[in-house]
FISESE-49147 format. One record per residue: z negated, y negated, x negated of N, C-alpha, C in turn; residue number from 1; chain; residue in one letter. Coordinates in Angstrom, 3 decimals. Layout:
BEGIN
(pt (Z Y X) (Z Y X) (Z Y X) NUM A a)
...
//
This chain:
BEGIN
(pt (-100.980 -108.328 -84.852) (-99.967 -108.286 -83.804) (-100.097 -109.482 -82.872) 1 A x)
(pt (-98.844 -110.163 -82.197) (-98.942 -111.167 -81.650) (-98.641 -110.218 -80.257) 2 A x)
(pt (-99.908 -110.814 -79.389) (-99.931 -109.711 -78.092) (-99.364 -109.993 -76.979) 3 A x)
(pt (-98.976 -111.395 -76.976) (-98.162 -112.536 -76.373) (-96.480 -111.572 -75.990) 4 A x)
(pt (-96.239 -110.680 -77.082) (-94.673 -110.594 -76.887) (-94.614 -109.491 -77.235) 5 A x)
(pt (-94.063 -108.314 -76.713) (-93.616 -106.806 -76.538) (-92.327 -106.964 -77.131) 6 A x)
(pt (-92.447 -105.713 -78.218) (-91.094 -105.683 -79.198) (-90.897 -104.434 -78.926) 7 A x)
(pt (-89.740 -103.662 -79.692) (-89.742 -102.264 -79.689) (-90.464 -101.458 -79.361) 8 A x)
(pt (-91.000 -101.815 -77.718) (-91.471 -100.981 -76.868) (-93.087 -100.465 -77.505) 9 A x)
(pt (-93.742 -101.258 -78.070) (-95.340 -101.517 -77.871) (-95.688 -102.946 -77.697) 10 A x)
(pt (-97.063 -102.927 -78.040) (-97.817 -104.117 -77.726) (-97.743 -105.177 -79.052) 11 A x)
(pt (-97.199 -106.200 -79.316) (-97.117 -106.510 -80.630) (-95.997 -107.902 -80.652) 12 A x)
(pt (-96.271 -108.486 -81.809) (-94.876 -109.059 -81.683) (-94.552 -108.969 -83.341) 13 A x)
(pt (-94.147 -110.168 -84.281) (-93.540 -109.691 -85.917) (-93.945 -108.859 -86.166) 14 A x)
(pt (-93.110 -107.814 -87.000) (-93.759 -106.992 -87.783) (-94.690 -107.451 -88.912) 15 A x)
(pt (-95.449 -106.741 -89.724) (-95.764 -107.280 -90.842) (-94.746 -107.441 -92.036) 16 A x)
(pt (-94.515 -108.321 -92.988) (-93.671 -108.263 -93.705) (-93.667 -106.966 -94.767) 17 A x)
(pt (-92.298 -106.615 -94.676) (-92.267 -104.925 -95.561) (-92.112 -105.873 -97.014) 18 A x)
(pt (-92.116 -104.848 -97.989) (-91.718 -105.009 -99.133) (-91.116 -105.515 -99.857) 19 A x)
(pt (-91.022 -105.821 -101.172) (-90.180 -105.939 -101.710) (-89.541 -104.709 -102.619) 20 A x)
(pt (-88.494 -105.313 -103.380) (-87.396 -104.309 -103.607) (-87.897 -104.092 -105.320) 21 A x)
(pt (-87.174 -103.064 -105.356) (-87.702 -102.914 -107.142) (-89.113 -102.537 -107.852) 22 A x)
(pt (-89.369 -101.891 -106.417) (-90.934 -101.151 -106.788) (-92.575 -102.378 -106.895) 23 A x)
(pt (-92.032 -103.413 -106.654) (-93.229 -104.095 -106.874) (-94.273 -104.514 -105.586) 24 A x)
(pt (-95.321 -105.446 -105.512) (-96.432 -105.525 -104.843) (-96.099 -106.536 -103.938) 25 A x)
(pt (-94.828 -107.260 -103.892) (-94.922 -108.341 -103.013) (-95.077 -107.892 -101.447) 26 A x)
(pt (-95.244 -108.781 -100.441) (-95.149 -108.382 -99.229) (-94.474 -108.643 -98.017) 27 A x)
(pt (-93.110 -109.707 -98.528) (-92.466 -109.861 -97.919) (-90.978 -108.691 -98.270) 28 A x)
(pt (-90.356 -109.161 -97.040) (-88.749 -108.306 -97.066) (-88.034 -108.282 -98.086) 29 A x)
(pt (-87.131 -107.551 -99.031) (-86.495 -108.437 -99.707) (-85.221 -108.875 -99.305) 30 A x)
(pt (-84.803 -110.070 -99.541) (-83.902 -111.367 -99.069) (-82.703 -110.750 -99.298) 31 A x)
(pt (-82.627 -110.287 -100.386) (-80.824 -109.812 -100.887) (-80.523 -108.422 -100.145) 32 A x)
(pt (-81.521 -107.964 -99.497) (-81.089 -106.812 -98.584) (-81.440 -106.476 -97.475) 33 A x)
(pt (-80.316 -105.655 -96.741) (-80.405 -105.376 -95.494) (-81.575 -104.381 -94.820) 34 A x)
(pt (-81.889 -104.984 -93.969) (-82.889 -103.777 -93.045) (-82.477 -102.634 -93.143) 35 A x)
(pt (-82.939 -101.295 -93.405) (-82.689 -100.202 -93.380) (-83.479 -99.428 -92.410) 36 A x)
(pt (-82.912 -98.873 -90.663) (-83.662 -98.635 -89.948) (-83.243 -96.583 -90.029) 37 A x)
(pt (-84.168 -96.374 -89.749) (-84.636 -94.919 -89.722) (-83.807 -94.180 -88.403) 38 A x)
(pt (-82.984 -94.823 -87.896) (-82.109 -94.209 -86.940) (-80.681 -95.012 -86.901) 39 A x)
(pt (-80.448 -95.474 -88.025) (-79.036 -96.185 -88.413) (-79.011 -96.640 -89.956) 40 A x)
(pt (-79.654 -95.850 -90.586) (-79.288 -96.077 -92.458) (-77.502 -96.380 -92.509) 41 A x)
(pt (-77.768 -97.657 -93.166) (-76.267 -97.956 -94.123) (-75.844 -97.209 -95.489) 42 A x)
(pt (-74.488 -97.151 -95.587) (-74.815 -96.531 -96.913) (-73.788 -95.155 -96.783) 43 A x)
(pt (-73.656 -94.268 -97.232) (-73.268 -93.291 -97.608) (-73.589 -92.078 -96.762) 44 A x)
(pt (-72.969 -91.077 -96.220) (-73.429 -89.951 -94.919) (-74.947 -89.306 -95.700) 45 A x)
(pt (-74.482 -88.797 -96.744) (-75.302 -87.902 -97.343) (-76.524 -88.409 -97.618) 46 A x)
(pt (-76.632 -89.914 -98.292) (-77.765 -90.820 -98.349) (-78.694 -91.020 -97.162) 47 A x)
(pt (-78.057 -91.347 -95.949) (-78.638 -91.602 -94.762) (-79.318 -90.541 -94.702) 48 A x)
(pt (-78.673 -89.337 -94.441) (-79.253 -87.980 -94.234) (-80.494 -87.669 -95.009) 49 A x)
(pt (-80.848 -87.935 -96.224) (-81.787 -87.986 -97.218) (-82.770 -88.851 -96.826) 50 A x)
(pt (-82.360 -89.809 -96.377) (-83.313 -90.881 -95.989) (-83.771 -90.139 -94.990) 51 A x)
(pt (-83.345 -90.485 -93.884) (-84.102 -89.671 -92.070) (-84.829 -88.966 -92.179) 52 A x)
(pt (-84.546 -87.518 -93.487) (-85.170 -86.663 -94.322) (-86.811 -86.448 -94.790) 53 A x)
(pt (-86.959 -88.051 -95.240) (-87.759 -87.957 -96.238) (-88.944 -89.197 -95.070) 54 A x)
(pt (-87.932 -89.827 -94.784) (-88.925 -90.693 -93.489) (-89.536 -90.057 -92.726) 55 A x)
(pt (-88.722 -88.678 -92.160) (-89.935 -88.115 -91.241) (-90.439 -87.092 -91.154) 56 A x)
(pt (-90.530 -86.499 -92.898) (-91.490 -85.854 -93.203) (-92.754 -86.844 -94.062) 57 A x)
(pt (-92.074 -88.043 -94.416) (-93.447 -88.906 -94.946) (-94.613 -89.356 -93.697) 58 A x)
(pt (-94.064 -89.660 -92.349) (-94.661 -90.017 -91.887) (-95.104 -88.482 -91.186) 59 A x)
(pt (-94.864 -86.984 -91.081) (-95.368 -86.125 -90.542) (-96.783 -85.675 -91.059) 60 A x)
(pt (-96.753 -86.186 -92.328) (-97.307 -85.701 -93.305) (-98.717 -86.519 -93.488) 61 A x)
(pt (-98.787 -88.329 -93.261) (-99.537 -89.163 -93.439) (-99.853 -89.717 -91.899) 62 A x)
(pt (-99.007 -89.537 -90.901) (-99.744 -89.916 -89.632) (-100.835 -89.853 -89.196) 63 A x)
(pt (-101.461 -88.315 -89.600) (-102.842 -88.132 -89.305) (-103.985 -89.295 -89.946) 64 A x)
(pt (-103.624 -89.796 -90.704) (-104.773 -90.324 -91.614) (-104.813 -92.127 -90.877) 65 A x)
(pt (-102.720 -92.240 -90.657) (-103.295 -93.714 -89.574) (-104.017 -93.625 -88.405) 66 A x)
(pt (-103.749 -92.578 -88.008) (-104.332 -91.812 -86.506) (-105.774 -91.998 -86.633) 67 A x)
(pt (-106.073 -91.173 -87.669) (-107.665 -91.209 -87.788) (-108.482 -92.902 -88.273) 68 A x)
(pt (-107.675 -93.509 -88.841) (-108.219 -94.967 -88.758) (-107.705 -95.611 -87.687) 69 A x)
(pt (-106.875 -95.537 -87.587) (-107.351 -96.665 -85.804) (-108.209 -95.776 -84.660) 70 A x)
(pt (-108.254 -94.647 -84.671) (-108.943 -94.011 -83.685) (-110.685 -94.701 -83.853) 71 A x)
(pt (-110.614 -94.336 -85.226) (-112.269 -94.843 -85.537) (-112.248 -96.605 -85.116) 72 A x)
(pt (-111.750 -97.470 -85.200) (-111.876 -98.678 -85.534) (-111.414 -98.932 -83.799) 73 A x)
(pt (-110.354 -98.575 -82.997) (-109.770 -99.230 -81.591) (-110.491 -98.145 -80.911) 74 A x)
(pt (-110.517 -96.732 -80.831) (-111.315 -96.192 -79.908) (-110.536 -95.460 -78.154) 75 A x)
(pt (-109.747 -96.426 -78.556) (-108.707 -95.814 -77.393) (-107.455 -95.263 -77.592) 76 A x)
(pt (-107.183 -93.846 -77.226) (-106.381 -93.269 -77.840) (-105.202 -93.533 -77.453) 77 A x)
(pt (-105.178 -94.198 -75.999) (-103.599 -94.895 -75.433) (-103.246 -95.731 -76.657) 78 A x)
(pt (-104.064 -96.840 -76.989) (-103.677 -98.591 -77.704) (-103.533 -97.541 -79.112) 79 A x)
(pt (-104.281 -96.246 -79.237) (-104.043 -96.111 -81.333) (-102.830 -95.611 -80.873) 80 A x)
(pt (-102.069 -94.858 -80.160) (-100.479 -94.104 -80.139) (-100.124 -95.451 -80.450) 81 A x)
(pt (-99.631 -96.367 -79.763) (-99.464 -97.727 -79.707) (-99.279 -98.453 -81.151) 82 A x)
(pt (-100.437 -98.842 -81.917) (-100.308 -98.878 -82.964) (-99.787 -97.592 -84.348) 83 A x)
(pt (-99.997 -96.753 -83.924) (-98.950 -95.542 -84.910) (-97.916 -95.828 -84.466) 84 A x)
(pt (-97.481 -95.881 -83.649) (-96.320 -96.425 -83.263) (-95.654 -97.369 -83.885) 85 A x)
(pt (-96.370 -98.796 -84.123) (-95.759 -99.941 -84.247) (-95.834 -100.091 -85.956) 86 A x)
(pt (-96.385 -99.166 -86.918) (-96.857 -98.304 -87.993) (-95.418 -98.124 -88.625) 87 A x)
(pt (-95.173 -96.829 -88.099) (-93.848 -96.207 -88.021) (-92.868 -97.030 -88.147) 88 A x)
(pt (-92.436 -98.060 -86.889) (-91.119 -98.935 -86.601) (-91.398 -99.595 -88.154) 89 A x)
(pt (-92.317 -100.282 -89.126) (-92.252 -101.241 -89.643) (-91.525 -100.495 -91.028) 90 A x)
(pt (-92.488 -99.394 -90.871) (-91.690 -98.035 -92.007) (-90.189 -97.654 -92.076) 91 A x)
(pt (-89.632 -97.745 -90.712) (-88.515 -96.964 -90.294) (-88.032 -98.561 -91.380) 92 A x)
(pt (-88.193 -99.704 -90.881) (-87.529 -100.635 -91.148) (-86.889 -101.484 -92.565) 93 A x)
(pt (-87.680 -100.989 -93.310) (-88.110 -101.018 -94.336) (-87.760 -99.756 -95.621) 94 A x)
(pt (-87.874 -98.714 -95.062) (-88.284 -97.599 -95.753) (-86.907 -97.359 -97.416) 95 A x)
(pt (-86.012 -97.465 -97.488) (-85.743 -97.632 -98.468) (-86.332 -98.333 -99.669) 96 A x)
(pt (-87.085 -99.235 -99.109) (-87.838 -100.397 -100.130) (-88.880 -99.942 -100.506) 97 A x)
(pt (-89.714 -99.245 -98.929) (-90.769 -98.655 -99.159) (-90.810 -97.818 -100.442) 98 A x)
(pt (-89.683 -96.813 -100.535) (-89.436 -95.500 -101.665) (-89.888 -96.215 -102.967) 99 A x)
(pt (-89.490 -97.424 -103.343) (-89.528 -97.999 -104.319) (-91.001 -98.062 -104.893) 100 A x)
(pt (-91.604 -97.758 -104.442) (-93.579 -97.715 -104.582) (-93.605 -97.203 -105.582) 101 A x)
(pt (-94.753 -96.904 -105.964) (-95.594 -96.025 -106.971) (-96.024 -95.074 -105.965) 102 A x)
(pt (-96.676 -95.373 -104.982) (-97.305 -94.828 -104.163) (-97.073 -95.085 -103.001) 103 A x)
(pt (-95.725 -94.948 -102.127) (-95.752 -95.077 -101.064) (-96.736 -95.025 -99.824) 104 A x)
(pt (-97.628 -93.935 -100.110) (-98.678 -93.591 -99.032) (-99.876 -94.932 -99.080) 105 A x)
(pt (-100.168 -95.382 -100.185) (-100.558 -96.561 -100.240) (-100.188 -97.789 -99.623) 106 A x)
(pt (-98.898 -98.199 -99.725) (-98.150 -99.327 -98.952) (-98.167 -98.781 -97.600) 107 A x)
(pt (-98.184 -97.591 -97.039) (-98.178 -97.663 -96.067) (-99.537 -97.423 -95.322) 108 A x)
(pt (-101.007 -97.146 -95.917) (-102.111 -97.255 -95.790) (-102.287 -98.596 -95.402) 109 A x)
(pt (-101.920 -99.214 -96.072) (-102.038 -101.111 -96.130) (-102.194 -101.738 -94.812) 110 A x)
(pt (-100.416 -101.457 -94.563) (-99.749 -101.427 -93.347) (-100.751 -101.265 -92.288) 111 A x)
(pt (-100.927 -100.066 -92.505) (-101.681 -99.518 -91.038) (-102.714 -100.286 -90.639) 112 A x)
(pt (-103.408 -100.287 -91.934) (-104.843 -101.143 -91.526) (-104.552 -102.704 -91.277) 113 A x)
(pt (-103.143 -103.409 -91.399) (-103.408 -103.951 -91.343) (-102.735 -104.630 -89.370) 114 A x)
(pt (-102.245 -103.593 -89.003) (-101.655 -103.146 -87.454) (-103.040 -103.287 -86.755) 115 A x)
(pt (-104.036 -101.848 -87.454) (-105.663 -102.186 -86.531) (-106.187 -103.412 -86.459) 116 A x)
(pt (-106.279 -104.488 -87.559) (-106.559 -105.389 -87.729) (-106.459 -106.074 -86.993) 117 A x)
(pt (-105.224 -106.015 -86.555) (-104.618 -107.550 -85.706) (-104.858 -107.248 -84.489) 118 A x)
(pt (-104.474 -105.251 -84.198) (-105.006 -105.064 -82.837) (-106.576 -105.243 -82.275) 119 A x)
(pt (-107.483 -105.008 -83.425) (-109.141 -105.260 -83.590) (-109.298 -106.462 -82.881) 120 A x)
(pt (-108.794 -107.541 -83.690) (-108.599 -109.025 -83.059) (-108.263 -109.650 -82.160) 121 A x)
(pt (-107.525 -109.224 -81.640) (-107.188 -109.162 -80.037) (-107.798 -108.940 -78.951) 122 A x)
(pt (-108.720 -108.165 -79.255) (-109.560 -107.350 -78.464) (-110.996 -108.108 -77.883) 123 A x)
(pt (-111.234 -108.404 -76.671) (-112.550 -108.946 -76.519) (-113.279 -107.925 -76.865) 124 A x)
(pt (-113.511 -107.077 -76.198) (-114.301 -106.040 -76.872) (-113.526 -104.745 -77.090) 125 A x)
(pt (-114.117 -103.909 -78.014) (-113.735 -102.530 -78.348) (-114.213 -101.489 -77.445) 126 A x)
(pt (-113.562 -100.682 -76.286) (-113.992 -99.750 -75.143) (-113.835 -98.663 -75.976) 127 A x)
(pt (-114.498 -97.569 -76.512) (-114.881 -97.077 -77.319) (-114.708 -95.546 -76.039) 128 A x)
(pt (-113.674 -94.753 -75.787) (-114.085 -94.226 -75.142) (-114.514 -92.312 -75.699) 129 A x)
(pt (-114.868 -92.040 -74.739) (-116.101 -90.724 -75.035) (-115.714 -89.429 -75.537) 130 A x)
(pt (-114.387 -89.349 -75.532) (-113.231 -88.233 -76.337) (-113.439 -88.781 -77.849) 131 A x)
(pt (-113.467 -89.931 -77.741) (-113.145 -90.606 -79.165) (-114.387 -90.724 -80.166) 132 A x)
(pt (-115.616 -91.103 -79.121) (-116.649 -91.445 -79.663) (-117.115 -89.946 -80.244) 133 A x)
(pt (-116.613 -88.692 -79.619) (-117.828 -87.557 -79.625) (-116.702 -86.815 -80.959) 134 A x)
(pt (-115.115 -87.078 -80.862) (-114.944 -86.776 -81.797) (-115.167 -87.242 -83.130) 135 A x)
(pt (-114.925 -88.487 -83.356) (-115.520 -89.093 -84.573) (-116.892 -88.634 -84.905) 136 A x)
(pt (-118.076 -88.769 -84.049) (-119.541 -88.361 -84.497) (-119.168 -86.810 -85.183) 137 A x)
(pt (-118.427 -86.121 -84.377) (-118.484 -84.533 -84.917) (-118.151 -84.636 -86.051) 138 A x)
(pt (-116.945 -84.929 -86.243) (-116.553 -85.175 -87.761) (-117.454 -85.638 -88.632) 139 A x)
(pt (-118.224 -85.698 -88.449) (-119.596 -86.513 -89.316) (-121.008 -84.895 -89.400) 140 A x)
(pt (-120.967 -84.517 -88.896) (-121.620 -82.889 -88.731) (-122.413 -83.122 -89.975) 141 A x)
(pt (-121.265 -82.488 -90.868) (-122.001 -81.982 -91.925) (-122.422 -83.540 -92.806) 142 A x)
(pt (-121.888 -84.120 -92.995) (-122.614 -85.368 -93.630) (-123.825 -85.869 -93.259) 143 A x)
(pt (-123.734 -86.163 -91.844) (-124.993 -86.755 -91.025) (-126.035 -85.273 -90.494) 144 A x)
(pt (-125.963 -84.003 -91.293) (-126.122 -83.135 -90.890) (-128.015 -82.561 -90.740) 145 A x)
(pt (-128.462 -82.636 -89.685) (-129.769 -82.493 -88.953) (-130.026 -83.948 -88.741) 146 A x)
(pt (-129.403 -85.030 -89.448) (-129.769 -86.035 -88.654) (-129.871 -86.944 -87.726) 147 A x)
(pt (-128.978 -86.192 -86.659) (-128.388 -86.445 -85.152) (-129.453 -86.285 -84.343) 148 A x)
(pt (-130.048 -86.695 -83.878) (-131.484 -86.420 -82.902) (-131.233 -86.581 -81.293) 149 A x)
(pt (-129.947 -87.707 -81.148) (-129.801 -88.340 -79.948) (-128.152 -88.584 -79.989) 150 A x)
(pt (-128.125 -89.055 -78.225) (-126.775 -89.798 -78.280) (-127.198 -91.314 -79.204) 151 A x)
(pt (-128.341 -91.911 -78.507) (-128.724 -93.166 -79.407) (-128.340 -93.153 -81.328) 152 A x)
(pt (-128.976 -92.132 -81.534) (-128.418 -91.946 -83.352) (-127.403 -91.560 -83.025) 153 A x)
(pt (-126.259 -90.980 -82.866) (-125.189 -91.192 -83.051) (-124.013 -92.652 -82.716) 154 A x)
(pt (-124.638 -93.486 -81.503) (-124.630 -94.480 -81.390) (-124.570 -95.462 -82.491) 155 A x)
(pt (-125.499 -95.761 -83.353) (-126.061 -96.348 -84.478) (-124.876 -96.007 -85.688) 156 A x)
(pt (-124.663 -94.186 -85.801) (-124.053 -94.525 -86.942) (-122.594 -94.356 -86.603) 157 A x)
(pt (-121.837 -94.682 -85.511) (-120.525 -94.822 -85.335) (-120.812 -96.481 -85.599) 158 A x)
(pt (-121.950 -97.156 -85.249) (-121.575 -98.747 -85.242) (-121.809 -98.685 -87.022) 159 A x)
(pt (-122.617 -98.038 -87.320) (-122.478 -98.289 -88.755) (-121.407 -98.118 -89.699) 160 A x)
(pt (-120.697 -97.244 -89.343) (-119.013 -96.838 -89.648) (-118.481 -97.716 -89.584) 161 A x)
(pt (-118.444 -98.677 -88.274) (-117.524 -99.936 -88.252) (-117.774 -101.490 -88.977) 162 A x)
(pt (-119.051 -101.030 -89.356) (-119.571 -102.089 -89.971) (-119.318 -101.878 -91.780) 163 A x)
(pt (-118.742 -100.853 -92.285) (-118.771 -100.603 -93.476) (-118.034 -101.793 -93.926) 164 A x)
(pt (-117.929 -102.191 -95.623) (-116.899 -102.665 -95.781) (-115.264 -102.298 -95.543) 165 A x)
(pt (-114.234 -102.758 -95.555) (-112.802 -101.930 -95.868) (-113.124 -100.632 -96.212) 166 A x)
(pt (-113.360 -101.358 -97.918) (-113.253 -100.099 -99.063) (-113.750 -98.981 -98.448) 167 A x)
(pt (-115.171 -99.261 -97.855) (-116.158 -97.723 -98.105) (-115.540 -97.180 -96.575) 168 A x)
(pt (-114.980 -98.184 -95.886) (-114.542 -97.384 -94.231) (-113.782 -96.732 -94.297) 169 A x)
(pt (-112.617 -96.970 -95.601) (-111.322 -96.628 -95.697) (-111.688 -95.558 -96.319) 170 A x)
(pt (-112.408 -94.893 -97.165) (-112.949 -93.554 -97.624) (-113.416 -92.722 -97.016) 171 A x)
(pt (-114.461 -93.330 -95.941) (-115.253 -92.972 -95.030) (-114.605 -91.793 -93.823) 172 A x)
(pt (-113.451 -92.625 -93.745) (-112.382 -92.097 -92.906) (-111.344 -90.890 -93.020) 173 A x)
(pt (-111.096 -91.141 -94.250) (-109.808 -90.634 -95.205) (-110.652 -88.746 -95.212) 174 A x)
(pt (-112.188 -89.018 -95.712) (-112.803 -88.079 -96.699) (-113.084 -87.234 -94.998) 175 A x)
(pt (-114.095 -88.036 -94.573) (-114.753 -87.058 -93.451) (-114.322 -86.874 -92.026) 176 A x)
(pt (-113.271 -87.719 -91.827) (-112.508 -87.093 -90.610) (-111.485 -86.483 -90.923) 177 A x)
(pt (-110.760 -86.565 -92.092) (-109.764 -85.586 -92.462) (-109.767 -84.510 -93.266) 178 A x)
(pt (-111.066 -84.786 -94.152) (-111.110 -83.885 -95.303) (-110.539 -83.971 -96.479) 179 A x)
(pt (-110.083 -85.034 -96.786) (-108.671 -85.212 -97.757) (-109.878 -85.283 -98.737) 180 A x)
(pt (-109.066 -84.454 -99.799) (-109.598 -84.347 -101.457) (-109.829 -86.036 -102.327) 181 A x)
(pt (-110.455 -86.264 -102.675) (-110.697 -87.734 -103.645) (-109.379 -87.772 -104.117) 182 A x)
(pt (-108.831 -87.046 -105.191) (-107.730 -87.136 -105.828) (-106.658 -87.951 -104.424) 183 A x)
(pt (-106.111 -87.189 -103.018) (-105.304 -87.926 -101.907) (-106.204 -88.935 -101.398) 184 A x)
(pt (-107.066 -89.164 -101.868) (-107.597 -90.513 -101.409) (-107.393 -91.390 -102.018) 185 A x)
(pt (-107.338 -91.556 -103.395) (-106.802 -92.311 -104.502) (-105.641 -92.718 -104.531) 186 A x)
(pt (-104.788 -91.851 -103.908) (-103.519 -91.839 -104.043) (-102.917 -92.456 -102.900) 187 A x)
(pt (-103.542 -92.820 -101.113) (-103.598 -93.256 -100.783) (-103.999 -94.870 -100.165) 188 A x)
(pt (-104.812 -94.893 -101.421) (-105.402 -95.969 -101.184) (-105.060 -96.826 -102.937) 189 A x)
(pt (-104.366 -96.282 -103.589) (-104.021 -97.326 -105.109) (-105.348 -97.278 -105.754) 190 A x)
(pt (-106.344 -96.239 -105.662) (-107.803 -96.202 -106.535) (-107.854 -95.371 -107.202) 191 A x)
(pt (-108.355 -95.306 -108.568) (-108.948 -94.236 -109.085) (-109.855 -93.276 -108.608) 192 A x)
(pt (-109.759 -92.331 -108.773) (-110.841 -91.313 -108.527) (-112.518 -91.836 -108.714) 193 A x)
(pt (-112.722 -92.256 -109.933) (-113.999 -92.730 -110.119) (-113.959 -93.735 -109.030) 194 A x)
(pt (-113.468 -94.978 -108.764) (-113.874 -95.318 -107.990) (-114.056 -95.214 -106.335) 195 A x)
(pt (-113.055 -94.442 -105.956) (-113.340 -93.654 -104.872) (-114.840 -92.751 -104.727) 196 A x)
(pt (-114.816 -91.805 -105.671) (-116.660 -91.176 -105.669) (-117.149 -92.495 -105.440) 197 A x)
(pt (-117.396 -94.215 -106.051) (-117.908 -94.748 -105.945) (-118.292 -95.633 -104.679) 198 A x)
(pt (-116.997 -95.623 -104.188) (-116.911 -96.221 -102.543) (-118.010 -95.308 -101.891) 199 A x)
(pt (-117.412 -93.817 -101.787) (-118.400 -92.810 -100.937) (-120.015 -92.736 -101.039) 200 A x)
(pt (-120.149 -93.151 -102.674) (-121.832 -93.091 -102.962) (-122.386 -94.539 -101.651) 201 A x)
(pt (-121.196 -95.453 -101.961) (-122.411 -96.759 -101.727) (-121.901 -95.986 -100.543) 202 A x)
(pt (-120.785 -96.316 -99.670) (-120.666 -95.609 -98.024) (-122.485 -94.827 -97.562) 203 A x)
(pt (-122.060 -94.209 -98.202) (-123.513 -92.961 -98.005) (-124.793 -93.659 -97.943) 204 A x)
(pt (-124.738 -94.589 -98.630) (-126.037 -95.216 -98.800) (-125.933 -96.609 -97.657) 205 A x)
(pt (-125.163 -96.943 -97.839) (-125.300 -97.982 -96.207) (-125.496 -97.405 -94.804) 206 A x)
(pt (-124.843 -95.829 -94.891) (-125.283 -95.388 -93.731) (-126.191 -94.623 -93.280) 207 A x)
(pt (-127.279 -94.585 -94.529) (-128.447 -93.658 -94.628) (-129.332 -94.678 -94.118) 208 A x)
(pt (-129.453 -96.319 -95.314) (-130.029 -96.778 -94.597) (-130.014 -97.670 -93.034) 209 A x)
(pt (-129.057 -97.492 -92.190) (-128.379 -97.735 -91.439) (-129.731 -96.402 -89.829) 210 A x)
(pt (-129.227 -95.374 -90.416) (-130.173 -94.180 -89.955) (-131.780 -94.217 -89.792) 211 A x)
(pt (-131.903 -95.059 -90.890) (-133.101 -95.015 -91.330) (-133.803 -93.700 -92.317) 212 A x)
(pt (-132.953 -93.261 -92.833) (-133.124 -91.872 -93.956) (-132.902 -92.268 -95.454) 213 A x)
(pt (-133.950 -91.701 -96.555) (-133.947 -91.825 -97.365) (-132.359 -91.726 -97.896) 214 A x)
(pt (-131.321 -90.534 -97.407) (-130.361 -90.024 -98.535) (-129.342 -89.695 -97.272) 215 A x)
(pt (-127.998 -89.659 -97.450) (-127.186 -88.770 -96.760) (-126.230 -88.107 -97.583) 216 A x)
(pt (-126.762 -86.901 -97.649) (-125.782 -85.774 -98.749) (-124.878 -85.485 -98.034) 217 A x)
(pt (-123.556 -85.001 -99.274) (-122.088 -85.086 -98.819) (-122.267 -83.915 -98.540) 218 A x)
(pt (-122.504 -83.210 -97.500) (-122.764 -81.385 -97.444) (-121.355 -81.085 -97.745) 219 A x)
(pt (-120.434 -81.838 -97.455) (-118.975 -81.106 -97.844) (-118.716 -80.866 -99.652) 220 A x)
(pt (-118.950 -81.639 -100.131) (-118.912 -82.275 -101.579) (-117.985 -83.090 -101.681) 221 A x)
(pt (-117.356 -83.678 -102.864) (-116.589 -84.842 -103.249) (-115.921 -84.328 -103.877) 222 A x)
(pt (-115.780 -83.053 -104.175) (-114.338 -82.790 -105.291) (-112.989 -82.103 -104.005) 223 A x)
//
């Protein structure tokens, strides 16, 4: 986000480039067609209606999961509305093209992370505040489970969370603050199942030794 210039009423300026048309991976707009916004679809009554439809039960449905990654990564729950926010507009904008996916929830996983990103960057530092911090650690219970001793260890492994790679943060996130099954993690993120278990093994193991503990078992499990 360019922080310089306030657009559609957040903090931000271009969107990221949406899609292309015809189901494929590119990442710009496509050229031969018009913006399609989520509160003025062109087109046909009944179409529009379908659209509005399906836009805002896609995003009722997957918000939680942008929610829960910028919460972990910005920390402040004013600036993450903010970015779900600016999430949404790029979706609304787009979203016919979007449909065109394999996996919509994926393209729009992308997206998101890539909104925190820019908001991450911006940021002299990350104010991490104490609603945010104590919910994220909880969510961690049963994973990190008897090995909480202190605020200090919990300290350690929220910084270790942020230090994961993408991959294993983006699992990290998906699995144990939301609970989402491997299979909607896959499906969110364009991975196979095997390699998802595989993100979570190494995850587990960077943040064990991170702890300083031999092992951190998934007390939830992975299926």
């Amino acid at each position: 986000m360019d922080r310089s210039v306030r657009t559609l009423g957040h903090r931000g300026g271009p969107a990221p480039a949406g899609p292309r048309g015809g189901g494929g991976r590119g990442d710009g707009p496509d050229p031969g067609h018009d913006e399609v916004h989520a509160d003025g679809y062109t087109g046909p009554e009944n179409a529009n209606i379908r659209l509005k439809l399906a836009y805002s039960a896609f995003c009722e449905t997957h918000e939680p999961a942008w929610r829960a990654l910028a919460l972990t990564r910005i920390g402040n729950r004013a600036d993450v509305a903010l970015v779900v926010e600016a999430v949404k507009e790029d979706l609304a904008r787009y979203w016919a093209h979007v449909l065109r996916f394999e996996e919509p929830a994926a393209y729009a996983w992308r997206l998101a992370n890539r909104h925190v990103a820019d908001w991450v960057a911006g940021e002299q530092q990350v104010e991490v505040e104490a609603v945010t911090f104590a919910a994220v650690i909880g969510a961690f219970k049963d994973v990190a489970n008897g090995l909480l001793h202190s605020e200090a260890d919990g300290v350690r492994l929220y910084a270790a969370i942020l230090e994961l790679p993408d991959r294993q943060r983006d699992v990290v996130v998906l699995r144990y603050l939301l609970g989402l099954h491997v299979k909607v993690i896959g499906a969110y993120l364009g991975r196979p199942v095997a390699t998802v278990h595989s993100n979570l093994r190494h995850a587990r193991e960077r943040l064990a030794k991170r702890l300083g503990v031999r092992e951190l078992p998934d007390r939830g499990g992975e299926q």
